[in-house]
C-alpha positions as CSV (number, residue, x, y, z in Angstrom):
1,X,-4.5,-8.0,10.9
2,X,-5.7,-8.8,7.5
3,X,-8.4,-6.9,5.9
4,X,-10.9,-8.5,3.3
5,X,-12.7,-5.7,0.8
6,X,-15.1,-6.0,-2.2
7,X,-13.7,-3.8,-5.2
8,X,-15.4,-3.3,-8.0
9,X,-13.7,-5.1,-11.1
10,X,-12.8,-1.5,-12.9
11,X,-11.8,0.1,-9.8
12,X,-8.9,-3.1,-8.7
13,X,-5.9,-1.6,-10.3
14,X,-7.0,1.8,-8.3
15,X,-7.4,0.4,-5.2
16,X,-4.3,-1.7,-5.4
17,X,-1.8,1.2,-6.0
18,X,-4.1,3.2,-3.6
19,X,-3.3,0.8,-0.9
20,X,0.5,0.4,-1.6
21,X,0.9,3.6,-1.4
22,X,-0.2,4.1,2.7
23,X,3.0,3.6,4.5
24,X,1.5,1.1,7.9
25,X,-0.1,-1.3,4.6
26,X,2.8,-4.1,4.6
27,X,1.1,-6.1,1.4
28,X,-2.0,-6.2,-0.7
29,X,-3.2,-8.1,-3.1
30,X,-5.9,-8.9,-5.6
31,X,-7.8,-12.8,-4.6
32,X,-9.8,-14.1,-7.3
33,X,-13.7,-14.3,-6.3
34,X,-13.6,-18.4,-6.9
35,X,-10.5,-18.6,-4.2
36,X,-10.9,-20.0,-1.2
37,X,-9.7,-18.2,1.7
38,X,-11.2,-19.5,4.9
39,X,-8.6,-21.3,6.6
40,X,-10.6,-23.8,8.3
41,X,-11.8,-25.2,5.1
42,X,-8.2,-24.7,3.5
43,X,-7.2,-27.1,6.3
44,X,-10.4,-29.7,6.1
45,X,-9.7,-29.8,1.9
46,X,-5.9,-30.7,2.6
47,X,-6.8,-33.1,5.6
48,X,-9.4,-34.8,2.9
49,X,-6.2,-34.7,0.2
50,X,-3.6,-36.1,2.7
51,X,-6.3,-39.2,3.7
52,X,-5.8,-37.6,7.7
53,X,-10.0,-37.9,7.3
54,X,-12.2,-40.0,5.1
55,X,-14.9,-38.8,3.6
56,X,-18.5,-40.1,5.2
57,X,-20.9,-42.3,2.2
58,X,-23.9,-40.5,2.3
59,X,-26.9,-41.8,-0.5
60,X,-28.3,-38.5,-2.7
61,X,-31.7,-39.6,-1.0
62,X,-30.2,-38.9,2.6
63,X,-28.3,-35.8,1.3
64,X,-31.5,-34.4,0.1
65,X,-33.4,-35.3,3.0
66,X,-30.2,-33.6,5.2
67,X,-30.3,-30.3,3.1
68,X,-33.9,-29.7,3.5
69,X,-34.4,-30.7,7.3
């Protein structure tokens, strides 16, 4: 099971050694806030970089028209 929580910068290095330190905690570590961690977009941004999908041509007129439907 992996558990996701929102530290407070100051408090990181705490919580780290905190965390360590319970016996049943195998790892933890510190993920930047600009890393992406959902895997299903992990996988969609490497099926993009490995050309298994294209990307679909869409004008900024039709994207703006999408994002405010």
């Amino acid at each position: 099971m992996k558990i996701m929580l929102d530290v407070k910068d100051d408090k990181s290095e705490f919580a780290l050694e905190f965390f360590k330190s319970i016996s049943f905690i195998k790892k933890s570590k510190a993920i930047p806030k600009n890393e992406i961690t959902n895997p299903v977009i992990l996988k969609s941004i490497e099926e993009f970089e490995t050309k298994k999908t294209k990307s679909t041509p869409i004008s900024l007129k039709e994207l703006k028209k999408f994002l405010n439907a």
